[in-house]
C-alpha positions as CSV (number, residue, x, y, z in Angstrom):
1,X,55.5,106.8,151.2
2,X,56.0,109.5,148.1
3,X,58.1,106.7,146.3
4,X,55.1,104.4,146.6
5,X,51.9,107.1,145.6
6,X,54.3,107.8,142.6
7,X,54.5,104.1,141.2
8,X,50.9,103.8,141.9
9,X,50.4,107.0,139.5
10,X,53.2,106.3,136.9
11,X,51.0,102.4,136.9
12,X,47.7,104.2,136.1
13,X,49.5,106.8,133.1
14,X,50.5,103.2,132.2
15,X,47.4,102.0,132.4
16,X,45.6,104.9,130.7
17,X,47.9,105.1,127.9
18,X,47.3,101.5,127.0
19,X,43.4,101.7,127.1
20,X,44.1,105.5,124.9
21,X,46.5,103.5,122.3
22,X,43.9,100.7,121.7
23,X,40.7,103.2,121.2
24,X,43.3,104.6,119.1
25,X,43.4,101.8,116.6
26,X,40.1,100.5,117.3
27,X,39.1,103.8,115.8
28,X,41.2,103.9,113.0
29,X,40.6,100.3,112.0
30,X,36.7,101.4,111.6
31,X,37.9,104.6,109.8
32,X,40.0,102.0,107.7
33,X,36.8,99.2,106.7
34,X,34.3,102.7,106.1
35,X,36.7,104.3,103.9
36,X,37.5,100.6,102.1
37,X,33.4,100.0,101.9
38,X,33.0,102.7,99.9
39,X,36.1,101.7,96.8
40,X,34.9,99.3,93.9
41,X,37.5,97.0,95.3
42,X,35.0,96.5,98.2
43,X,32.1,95.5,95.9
44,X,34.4,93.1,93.9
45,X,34.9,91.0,97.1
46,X,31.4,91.2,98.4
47,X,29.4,91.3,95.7
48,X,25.5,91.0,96.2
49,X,24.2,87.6,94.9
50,X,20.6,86.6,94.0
51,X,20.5,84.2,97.4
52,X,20.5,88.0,98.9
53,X,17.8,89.3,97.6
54,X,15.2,88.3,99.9
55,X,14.9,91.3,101.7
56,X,14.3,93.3,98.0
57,X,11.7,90.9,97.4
58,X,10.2,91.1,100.9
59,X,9.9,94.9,100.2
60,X,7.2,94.1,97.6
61,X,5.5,91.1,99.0
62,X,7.1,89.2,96.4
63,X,9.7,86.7,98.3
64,X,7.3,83.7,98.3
65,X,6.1,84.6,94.7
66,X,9.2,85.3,92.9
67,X,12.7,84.1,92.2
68,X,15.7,85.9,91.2
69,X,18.0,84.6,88.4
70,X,20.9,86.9,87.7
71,X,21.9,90.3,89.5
72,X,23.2,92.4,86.9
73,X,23.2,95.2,89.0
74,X,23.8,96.0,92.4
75,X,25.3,99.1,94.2
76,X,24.2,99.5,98.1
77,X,25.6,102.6,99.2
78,X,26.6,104.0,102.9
79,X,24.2,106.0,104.7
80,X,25.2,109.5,106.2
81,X,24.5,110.4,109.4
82,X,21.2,111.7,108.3
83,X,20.4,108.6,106.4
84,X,21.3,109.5,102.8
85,X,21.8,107.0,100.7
86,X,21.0,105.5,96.9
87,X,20.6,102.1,96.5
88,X,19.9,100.4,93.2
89,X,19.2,97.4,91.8
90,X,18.4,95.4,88.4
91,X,17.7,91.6,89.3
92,X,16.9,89.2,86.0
93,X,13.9,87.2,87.4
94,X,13.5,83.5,86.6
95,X,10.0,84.0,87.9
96,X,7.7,87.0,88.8
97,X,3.9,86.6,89.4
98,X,2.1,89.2,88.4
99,X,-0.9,88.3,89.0
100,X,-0.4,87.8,92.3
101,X,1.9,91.3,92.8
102,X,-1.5,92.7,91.3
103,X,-3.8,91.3,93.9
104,X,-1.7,91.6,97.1
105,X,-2.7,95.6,96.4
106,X,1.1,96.7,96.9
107,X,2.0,96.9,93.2
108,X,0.0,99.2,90.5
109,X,0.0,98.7,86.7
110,X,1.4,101.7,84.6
111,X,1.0,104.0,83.5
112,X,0.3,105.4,87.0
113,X,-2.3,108.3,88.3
114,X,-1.6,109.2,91.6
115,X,0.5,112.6,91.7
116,X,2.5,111.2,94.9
117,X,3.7,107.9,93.0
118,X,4.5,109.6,89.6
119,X,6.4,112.2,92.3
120,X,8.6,109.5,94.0
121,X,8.8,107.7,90.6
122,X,10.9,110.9,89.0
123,X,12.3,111.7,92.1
124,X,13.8,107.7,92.0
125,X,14.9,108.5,88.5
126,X,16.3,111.9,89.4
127,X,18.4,110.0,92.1
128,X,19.5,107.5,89.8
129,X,20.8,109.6,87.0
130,X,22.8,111.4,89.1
131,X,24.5,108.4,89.9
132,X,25.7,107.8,86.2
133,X,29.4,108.8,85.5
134,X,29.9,111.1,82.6
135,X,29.9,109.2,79.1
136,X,27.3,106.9,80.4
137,X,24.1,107.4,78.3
138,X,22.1,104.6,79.9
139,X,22.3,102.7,83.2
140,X,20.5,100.3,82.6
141,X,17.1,101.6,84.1
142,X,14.3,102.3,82.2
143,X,13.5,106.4,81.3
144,X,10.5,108.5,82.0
145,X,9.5,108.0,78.3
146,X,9.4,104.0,78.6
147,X,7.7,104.2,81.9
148,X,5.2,105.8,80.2
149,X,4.7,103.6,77.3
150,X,5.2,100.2,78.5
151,X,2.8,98.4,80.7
152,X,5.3,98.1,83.9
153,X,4.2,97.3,87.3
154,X,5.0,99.9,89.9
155,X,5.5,99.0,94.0
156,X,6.0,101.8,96.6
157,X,7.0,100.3,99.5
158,X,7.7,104.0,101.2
159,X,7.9,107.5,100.0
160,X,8.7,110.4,102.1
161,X,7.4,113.5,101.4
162,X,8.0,117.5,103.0
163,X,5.5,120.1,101.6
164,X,4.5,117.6,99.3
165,X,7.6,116.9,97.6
166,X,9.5,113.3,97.7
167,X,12.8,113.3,99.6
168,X,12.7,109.5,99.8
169,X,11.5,106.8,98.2
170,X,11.8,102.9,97.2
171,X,10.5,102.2,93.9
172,X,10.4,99.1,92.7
173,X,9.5,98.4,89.0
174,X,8.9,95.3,87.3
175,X,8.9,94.9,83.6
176,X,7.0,92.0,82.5
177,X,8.4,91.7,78.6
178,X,12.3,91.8,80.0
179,X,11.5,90.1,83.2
180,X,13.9,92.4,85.0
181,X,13.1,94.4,88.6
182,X,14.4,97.7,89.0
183,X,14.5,99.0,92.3
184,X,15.8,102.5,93.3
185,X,15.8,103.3,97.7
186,X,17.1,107.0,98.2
187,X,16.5,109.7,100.6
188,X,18.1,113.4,100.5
């Protein structure tokens, strides 16, 4: 009787250990893929292409009124456990309505009034420079200074604020004489 209880335990240690070894490397293959999605390397074999832009375009009511061209830039980031994260983009259009970005009321001309907007605009700018890696002078993004004296069109599809500053935003800025989009989603 003792000899058959202790097979019956030694078969569930068996058992136990098997179900421990594959968490095991169930856990370290997701360890593996987070750690990879975060290397250059990762970005090289999936980049972002302009057939996946529908969802940036959706953000600003623009997917039925716009087209995308070229992506020159494109860097999605992980989000933390909070839900940090900096995303940016510059898409080349091939076509951008601004007439009708104007009168579906979720896109402003510049230079912009509202204190909340010019908020989550620097705080979008704010984010994005401290993405740049030492040496680089310009991103690519447009500066304070030229959002100020071109006529860009602004969209803010959400901006988060505590005691009324921006912790997160998605800005997305369209400049009509490049025909490029910028679009900046961060939170801190």
């Amino acid at each position: 009787m003792f000899t058959v209880s202790r097979k019956w335990i030694w078969i569930g240690l068996e058992i136990i250990g098997g179900v421990a070894t594959l968490c095991f490397l169930a856990f370290a293959a997701l360890m593996g893929w987070f750690i990879f999605s975060m290397t250059p390397l990762h970005e090289k074999l999936f980049p972002f292409k302009p057939e996946d832009t529908a969802s940036v375009l959706k953000w600003g009511g623009m997917q039925d009124a716009a087209e995308v061209e070229q992506v020159i830039r494109a860097k999605a980031s992980e989000r933390s456990f909070t839900g940090d994260h900096l995303d940016l983009y510059i898409l080349k259009m091939k076509s951008f309505s601004t007439e009708k970005a104007l009168a579906g009321g979720k896109w402003r001309q510049g230079p912009l009034e509202d204190e909340i907007q010019k908020k989550a605009v620097d705080f979008a700018l704010m984010m994005e420079s401290s993405e740049r890696e030492e040496g680089v002078h310009h991103s690519g993004f447009p500066t304070k200074e030229e959002l100020a004296s071109k006529p860009y069109l602004f969209c803010f599809p959400w901006i988060s604020l505590g005691s009324r500053d921006v912790h997160a935003s998605t800005v997305l800025i369209y400049d009509p004489e490049t025909q490029k989009l910028y679009v900046i989603d961060s939170k801190t």
